[in-house]
LOLODO-765432 format. One record per residue (C-alpha): residue number from 1; residue in three letters; x, y, z. Coordinates in pm, whole numbers, plus 50000, padded with zeros to 5 digits. Example, Ala and Ser with C-alpha at 12.3 -4.5 7.8 and 13.67 -1.06 7.14 Angstrom:
2
> 1/ALA/51230/49550/50780 $
> 2/SER/51367/49894/50714 $
REM end
This chain:
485
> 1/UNK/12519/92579/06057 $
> 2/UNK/12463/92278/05865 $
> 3/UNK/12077/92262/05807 $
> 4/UNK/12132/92529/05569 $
> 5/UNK/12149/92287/05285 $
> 6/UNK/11819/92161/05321 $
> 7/UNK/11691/92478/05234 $
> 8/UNK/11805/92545/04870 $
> 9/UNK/11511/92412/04576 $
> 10/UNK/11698/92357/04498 $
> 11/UNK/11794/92523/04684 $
> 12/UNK/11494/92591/04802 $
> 13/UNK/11402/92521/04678 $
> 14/UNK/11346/92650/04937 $
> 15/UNK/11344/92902/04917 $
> 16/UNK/11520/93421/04618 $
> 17/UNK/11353/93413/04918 $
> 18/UNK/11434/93709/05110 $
> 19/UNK/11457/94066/05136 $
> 20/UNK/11498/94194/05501 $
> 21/UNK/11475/94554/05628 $
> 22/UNK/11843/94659/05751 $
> 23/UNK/11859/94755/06104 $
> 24/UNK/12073/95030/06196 $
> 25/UNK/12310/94916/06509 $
> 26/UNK/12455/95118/06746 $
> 27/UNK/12849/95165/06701 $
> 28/UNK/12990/94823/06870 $
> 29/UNK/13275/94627/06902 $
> 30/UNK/13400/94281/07018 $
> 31/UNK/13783/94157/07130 $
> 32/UNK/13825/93819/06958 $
> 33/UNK/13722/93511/07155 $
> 34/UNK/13991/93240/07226 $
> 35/UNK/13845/92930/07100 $
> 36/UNK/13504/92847/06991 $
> 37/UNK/13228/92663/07277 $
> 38/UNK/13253/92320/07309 $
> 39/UNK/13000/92078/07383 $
> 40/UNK/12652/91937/07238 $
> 41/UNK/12362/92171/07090 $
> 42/UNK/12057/92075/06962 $
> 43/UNK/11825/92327/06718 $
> 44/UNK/11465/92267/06589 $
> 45/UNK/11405/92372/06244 $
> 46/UNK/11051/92539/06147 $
> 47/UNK/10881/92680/05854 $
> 48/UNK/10598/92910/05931 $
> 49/UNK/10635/92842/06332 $
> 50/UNK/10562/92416/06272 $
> 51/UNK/10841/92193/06337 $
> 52/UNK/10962/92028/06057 $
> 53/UNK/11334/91891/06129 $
> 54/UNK/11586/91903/06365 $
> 55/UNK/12016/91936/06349 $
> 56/UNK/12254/91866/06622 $
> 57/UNK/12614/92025/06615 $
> 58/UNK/12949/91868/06876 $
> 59/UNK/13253/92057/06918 $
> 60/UNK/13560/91878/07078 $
> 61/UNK/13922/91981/07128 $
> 62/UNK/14196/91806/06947 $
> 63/UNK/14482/91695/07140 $
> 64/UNK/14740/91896/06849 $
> 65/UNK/14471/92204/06933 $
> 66/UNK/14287/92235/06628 $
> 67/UNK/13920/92051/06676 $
> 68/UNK/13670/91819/06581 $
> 69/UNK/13327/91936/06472 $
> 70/UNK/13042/91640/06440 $
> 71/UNK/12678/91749/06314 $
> 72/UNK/12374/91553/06247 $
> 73/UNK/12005/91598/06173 $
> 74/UNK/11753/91521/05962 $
> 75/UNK/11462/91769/05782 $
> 76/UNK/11131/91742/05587 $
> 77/UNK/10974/92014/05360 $
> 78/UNK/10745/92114/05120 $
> 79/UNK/10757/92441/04997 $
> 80/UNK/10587/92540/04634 $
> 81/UNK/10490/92171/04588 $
> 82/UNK/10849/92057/04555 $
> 83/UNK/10907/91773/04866 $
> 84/UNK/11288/91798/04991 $
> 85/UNK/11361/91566/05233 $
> 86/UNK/11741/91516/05410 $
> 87/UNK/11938/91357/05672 $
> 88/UNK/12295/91367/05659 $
> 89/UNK/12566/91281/05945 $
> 90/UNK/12935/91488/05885 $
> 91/UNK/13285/91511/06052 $
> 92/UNK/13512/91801/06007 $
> 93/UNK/13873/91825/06125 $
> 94/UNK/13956/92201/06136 $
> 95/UNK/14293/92415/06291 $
> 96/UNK/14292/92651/06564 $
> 97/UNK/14182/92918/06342 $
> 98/UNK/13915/92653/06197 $
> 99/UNK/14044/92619/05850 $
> 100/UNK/13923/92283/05752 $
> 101/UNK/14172/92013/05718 $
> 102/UNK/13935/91679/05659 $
> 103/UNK/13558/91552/05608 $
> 104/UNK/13380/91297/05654 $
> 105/UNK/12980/91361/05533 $
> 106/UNK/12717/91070/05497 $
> 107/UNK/12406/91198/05340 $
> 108/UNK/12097/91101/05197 $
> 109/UNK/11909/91419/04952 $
> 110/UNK/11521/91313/04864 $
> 111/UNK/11618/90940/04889 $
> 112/UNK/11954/90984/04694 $
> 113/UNK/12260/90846/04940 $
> 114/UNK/12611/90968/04921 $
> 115/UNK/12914/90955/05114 $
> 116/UNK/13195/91221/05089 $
> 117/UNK/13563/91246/05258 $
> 118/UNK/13860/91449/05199 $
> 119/UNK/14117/91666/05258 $
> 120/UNK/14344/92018/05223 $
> 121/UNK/14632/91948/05003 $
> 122/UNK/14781/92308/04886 $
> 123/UNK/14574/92473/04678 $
> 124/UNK/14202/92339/04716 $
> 125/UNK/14056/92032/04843 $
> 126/UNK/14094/91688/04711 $
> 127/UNK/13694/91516/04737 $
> 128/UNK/13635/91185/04734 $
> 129/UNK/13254/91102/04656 $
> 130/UNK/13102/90736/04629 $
> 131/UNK/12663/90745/04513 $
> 132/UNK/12502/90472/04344 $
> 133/UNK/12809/90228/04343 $
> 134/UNK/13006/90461/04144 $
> 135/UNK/13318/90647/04336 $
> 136/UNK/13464/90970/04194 $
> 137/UNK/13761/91207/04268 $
> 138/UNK/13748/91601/04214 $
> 139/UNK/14003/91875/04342 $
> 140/UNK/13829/92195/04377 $
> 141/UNK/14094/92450/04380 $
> 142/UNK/14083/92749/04645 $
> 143/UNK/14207/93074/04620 $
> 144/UNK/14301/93082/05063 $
> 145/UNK/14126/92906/05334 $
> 146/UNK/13840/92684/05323 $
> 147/UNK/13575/92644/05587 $
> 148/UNK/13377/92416/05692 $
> 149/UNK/12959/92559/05651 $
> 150/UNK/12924/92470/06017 $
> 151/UNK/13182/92721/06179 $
> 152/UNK/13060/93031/05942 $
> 153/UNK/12831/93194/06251 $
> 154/UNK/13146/93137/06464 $
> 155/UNK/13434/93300/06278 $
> 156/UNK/13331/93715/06336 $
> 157/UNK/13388/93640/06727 $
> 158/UNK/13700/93412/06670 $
> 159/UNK/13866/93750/06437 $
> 160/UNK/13696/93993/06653 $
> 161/UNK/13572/94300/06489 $
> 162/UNK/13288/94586/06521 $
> 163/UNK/12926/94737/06385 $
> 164/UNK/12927/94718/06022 $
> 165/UNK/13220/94486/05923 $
> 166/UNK/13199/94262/05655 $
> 167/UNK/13406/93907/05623 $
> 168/UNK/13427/93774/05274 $
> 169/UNK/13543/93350/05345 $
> 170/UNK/13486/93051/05123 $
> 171/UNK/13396/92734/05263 $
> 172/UNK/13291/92401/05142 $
> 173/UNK/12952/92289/05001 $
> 174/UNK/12949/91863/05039 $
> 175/UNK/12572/91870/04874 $
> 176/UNK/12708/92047/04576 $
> 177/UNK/13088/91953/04604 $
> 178/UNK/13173/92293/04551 $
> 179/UNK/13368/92561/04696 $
> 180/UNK/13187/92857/04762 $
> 181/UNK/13234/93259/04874 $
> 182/UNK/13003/93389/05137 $
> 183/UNK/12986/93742/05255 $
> 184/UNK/12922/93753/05659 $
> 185/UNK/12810/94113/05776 $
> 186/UNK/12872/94164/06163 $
> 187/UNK/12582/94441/06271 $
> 188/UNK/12630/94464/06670 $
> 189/UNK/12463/94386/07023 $
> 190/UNK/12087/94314/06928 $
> 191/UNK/11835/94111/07135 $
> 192/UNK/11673/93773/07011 $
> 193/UNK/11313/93842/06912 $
> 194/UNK/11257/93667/07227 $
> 195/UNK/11465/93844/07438 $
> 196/UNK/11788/93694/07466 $
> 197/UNK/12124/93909/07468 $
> 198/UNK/12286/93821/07173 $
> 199/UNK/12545/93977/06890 $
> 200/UNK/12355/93927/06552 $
> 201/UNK/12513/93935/06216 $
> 202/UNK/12361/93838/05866 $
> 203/UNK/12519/93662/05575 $
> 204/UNK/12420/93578/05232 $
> 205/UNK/12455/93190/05241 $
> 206/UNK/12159/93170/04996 $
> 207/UNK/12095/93306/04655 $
> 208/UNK/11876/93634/04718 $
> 209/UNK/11846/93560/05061 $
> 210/UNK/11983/93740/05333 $
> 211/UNK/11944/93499/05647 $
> 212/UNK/11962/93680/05994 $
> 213/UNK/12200/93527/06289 $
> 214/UNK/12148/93561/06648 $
> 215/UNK/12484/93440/06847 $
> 216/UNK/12572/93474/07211 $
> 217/UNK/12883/93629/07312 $
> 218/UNK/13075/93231/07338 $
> 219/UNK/12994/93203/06989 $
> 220/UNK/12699/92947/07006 $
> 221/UNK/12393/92999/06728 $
> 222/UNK/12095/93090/06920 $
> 223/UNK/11863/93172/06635 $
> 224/UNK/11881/93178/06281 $
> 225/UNK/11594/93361/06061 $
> 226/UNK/11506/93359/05721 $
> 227/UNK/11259/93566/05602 $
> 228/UNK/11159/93768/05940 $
> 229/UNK/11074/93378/06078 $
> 230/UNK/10942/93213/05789 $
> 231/UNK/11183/92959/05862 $
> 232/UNK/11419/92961/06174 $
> 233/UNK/11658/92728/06308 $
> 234/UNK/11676/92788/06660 $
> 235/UNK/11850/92583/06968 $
> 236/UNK/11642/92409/07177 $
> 237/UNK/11671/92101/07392 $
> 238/UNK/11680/91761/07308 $
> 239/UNK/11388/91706/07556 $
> 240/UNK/11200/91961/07370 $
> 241/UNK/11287/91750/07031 $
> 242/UNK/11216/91436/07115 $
> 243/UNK/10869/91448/06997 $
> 244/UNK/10958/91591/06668 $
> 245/UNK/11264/91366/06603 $
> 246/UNK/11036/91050/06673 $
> 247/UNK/10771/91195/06457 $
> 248/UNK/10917/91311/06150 $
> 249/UNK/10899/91019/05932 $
> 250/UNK/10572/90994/05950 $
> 251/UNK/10489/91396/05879 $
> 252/UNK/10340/91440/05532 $
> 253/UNK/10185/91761/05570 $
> 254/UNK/10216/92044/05331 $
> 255/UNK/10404/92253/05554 $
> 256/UNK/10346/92593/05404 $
> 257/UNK/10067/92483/05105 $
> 258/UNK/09878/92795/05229 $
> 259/UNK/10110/93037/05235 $
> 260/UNK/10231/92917/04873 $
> 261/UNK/09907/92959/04732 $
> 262/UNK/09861/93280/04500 $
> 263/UNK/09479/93395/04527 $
> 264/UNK/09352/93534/04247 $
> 265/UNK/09172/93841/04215 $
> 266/UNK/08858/93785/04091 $
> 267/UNK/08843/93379/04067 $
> 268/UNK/08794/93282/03750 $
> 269/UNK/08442/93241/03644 $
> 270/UNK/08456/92939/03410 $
> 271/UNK/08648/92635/03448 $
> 272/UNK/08990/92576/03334 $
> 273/UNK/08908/92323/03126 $
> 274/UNK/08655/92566/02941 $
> 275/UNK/08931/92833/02944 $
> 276/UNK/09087/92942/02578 $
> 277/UNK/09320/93211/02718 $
> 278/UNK/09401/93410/02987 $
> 279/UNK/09564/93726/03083 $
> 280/UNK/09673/93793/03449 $
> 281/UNK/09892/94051/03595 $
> 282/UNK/10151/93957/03860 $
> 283/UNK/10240/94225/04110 $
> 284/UNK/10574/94216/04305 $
> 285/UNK/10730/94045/04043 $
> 286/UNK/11080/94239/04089 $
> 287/UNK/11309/94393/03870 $
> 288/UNK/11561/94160/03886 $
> 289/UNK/11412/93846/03857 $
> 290/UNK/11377/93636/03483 $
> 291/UNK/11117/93649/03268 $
> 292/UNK/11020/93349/03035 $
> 293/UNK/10876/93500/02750 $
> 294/UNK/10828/93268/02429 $
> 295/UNK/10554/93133/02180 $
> 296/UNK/10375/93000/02445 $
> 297/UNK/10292/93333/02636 $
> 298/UNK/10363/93703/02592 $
> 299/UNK/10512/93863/02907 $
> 300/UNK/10560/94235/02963 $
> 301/UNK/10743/94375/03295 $
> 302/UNK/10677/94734/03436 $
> 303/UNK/10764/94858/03775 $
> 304/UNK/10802/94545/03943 $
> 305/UNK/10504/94387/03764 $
> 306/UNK/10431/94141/03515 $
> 307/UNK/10165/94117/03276 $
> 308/UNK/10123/93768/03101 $
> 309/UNK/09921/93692/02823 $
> 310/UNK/09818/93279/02707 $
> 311/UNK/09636/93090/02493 $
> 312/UNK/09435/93316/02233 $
> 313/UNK/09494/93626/02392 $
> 314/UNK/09863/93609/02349 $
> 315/UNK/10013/93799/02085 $
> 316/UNK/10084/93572/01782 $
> 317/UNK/10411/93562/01655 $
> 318/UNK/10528/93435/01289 $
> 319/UNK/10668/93059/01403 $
> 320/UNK/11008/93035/01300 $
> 321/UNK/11203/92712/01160 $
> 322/UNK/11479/92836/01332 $
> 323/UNK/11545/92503/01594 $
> 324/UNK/11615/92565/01948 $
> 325/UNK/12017/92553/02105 $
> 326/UNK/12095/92192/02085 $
> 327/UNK/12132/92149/02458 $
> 328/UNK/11720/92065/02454 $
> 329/UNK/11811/91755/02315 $
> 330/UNK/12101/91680/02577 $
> 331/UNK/12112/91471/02868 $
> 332/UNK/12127/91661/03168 $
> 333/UNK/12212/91553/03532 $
> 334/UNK/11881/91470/03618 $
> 335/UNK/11707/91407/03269 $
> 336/UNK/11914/91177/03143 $
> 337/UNK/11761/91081/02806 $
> 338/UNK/12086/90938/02653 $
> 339/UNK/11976/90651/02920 $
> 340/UNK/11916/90304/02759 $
> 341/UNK/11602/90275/02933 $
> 342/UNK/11476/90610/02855 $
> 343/UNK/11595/90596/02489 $
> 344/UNK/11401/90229/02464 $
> 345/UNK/11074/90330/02608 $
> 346/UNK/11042/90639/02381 $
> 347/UNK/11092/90419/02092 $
> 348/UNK/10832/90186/02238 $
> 349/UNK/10595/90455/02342 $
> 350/UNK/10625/90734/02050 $
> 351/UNK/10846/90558/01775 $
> 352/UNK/10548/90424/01519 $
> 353/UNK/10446/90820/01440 $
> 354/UNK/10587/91032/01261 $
> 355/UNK/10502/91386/01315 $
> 356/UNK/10636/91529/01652 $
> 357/UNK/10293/91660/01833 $
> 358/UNK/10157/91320/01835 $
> 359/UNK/10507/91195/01980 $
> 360/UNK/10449/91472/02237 $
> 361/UNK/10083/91348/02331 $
> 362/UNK/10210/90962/02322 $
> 363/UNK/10487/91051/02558 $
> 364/UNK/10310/91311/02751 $
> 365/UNK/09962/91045/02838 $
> 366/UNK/10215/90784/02895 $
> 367/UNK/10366/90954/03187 $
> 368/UNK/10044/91055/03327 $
> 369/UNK/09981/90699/03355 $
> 370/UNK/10299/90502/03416 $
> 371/UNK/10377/90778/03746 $
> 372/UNK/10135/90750/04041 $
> 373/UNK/10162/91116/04190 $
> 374/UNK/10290/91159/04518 $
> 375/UNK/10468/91418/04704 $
> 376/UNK/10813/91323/04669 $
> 377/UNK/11038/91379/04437 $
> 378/UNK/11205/91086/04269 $
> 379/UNK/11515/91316/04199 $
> 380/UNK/11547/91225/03834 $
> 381/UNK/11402/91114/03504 $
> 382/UNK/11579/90787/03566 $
> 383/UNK/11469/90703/03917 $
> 384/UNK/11091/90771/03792 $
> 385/UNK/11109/90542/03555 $
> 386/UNK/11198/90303/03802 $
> 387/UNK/10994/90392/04086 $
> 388/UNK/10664/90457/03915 $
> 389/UNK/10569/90760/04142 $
> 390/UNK/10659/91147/04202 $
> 391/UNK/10542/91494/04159 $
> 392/UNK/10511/91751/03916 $
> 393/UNK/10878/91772/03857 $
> 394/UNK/10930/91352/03863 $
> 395/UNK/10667/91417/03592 $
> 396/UNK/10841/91676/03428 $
> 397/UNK/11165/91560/03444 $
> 398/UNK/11066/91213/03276 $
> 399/UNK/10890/91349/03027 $
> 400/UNK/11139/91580/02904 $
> 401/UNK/11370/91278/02918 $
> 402/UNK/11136/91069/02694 $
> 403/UNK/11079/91380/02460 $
> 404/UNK/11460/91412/02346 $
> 405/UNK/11510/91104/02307 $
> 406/UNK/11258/91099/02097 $
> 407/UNK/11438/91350/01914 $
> 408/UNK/11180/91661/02022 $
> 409/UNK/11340/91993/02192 $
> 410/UNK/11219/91966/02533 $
> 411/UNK/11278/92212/02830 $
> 412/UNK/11179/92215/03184 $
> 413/UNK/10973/92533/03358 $
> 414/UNK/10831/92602/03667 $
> 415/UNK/10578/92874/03728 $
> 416/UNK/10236/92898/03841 $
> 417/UNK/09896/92733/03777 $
> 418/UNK/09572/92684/03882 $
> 419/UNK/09281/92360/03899 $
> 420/UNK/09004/92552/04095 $
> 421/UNK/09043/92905/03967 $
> 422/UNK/09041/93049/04296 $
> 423/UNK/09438/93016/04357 $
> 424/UNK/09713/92935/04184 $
> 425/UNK/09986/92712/04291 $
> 426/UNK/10401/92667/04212 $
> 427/UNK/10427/92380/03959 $
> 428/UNK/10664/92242/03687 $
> 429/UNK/10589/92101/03364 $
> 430/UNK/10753/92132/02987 $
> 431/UNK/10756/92270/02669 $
> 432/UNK/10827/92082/02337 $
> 433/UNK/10986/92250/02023 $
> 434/UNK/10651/92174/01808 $
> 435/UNK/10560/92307/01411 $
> 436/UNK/10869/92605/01496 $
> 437/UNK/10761/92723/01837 $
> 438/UNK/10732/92636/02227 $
> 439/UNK/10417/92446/02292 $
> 440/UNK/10366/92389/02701 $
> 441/UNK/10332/92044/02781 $
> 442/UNK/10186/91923/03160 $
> 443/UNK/10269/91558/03207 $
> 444/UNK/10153/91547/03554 $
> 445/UNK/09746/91623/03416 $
> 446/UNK/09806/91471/03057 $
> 447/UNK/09768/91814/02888 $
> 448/UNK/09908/91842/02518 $
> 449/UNK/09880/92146/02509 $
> 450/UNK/09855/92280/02872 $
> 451/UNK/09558/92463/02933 $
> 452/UNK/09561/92866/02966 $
> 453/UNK/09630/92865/03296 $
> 454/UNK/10014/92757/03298 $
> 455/UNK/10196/93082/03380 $
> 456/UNK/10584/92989/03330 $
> 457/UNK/10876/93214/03521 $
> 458/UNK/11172/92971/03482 $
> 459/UNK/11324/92745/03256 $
> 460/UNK/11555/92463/03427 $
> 461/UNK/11501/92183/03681 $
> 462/UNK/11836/92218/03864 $
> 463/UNK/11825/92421/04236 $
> 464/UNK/11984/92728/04128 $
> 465/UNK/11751/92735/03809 $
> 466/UNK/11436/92716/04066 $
> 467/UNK/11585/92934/04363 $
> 468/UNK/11460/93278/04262 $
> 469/UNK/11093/93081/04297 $
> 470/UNK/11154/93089/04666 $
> 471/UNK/11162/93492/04667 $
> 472/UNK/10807/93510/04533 $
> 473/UNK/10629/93304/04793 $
> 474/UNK/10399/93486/05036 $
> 475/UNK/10476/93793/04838 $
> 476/UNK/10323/93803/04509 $
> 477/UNK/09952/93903/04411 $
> 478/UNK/09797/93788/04075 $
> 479/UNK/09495/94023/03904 $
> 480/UNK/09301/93829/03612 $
> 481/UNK/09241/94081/03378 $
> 482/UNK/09070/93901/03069 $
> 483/UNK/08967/93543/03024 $
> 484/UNK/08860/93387/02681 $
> 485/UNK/08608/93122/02680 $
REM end
């Protein structure tokens, strides 16, 4: 199904989500049905059981027998303080066997509008893609068919097959333009968790997520779960909608701001801006997951567990002259410092000084002040500049923009912090190649340095940098184990 986009922080950002707990079917198997359902369906979108969006998917019959597959919708959430909001409207042309053959997608990604179309020519897919005035052509080879994202809960049923088999397809990503593989696991006759007979599978459309699928035996999506219902996309009707659709632009409530929040364990008994360094352990951490461990903070991993140490209780380290890869002084995607505006307004802001941690604080108090926070996103350094507003990563994004072209080393992180000492909360911010070493830099409160309480997990402000965030919410705990005044 199509809403799935919406859900990567960048992918999900929302979003390393999920682990689920493998359920055991009993032996089954299915004989291949003809053709997929046609007709209309309509599927509210939740996170934590609240509406927050809504999709619509329209299967018709071609007259040469392949079909036509329309889907619309639209989607707002916030999930770890990052604001994703989405509508998009998309045609595919697919064969019989629902191999795609043509697009049309219209889409609009936190405020950012694109249109896509294109088409199979042997060997991949030729993409057209026109954003901002500016048109661009890409063939993204293929190694087989391609499928549209829409069709992926409908092709086990189409091939047939029993308990326990596994379908490896690729299909095509229009928010990325990118080809991608996804593995589709068919597990057998299994009730909806509200009762419905259904054939449920599970695929791994996100990175670590698994995301549960509940379809009935004509192939049409009854539920989809991520996360044991954390969120679900499940079909409804469009009288059952209407509310929500009518509603949503005018939702701006944290959807999941509670279930985000890390409590800490005690609360810290002096205030942060009193705090000289802190050291906090972070259960459930995972094995697998990165660790961000530089001259900033110390960070030790045991048995799933982290232990991170800031501020004067870190471990200090002999600062090295050694300077950072030269990509932290790249333009990026969405940092784009090379930018004539962003290379002019660092020379305004920081270019009369001469050492680079009093560029940092010029650059860093002159975001504070020339961004009005809000919830949203502006989507890049760029577009904050010219908006004025955005969140912590508008803030971080332009910042780290201003810093390298001001010639500084500049990354961007994500992690956790905290303002009342009770909680801590998913945030981004940056660090600055300073005097030989990392010093953490929060343009969103005007801190040069950041105070103590900046715990960073991940470098990187693109979605698949910031998925794995998505597999700690609701799951970690966080232990403060010393505090230095």
């Amino acid at each position: 199904m199509r809403y799935t986009n919406f859900l990567r922080f960048g992918r999900a950002a929302l979003a390393a989500f999920f682990l689920f707990l493998l359920v055991v079917a009993p032996a089954w198997a299915a004989s291949p049905i003809a053709a997929p359902p046609l007709g209309e369906r309509w599927f509210g979108i939740k996170v934590n059981d609240e509406y927050m969006g809504f999709s619509r998917l329209r299967i018709s019959r071609l007259p040469d027998g392949g079909y036509r597959i329309d889907g619309d919708g639209s989607v707002r959430m916030q999930i770890m303080g990052f604001t994703r909001e989405a509508t998009f409207r998309e045609q595919y042309l697919v064969t019989p066997a629902l191999t795609l053959r043509s697009f049309e997608v219209e889409q609009s990604l936190s405020g950012k509008h694109a249109q896509l179309s294109g088409k199979m020519i042997g060997g991949g897919v030729q993409v057209r893609r026109e954003a901002d005035g500016k048109v661009t052509e890409r063939f993204l080879k293929s190694r087989g068919e391609v499928f549209p994202a829409s069709v992926l809960n409908l092709l086990p049923l189409m091939r047939g097959g029993s308990s326990g088999r596994q379908y490896r397809v690729q299909f095509f990503d229009p928010e990325d333009v990118r080809i991608k593989e996804v593995k589709i696991s068919l597990i057998g006759e299994e009730r909806t968790p509200d009762g419905q007979p259904a054939i449920r599978m599970r695929n791994d459309l996100y990175p670590f997520v698994s995301n549960d699928i509940w379809v009935d035996r004509q192939g049409n999506t009854l539920l989809e779960s991520v996360r044991d219902g954390l969120v679900v996309t499940k079909a409804e009707s469009p009288e059952i909608l209407a509310p929500l659709i009518s509603g949503l632009a005018l939702s701006q409530k944290d959807l999941i701001y509670d279930f985000s929040m890390v409590r800490a364990t005690p609360s810290l008994s002096r205030p942060v801006a009193e705090l000289k360094g802190l050291a906090v352990r972070i259960e459930g951490y995972g094995e697998t997951l990165p660790l961000l461990n530089d001259s900033f903070q110390n960070v030790e991993r045991q048995n799933g567990n982290l232990t991170i140490r800031t501020g004067s209780l870190r471990q200090e380290r002999a600062a090295t002259q050694a300077l950072p890869p030269a990509h932290y002084l790249q333009p990026a995607e969405r940092i784009e410092s090379a930018a004539p505006q962003i290379m002019s307004r660092a020379a305004e802001v920081a270019g009369a000084v001469s050492t680079a941690s009093e560029k940092a604080a010029r650059l860093a108090d002159w975001t504070a002040r020339w961004l009005e926070d809000s919830i949203d996103d502006s989507g890049s350094a760029l577009a904050a500049l010219e908006k004025k507003s955005g969140n912590c990563q508008s803030h971080a994004r332009l910042y780290t923009a201003l810093a390298r072209a001001a010639g500084i080393p500049t990354r961007f992180v994500s992690g956790l912090v905290t303002q009342d000492g009770k909680g801590f909360l998913y945030h981004s911010w940056a660090e600055s190649w300073i005097d030989g070493r990392w010093l953490a830099v929060d343009p969103t409160f005007n801190q040069t340095p950041a105070d103590p309480s900046h715990l960073a997990l991940f470098e990187g402000d693109r979605p698949a940098d910031l998925a794995p965030l998505v597999s700690l919410i609701g799951r970690i705990r966080l232990q403060i184990l010393e505090q230095a005044p």
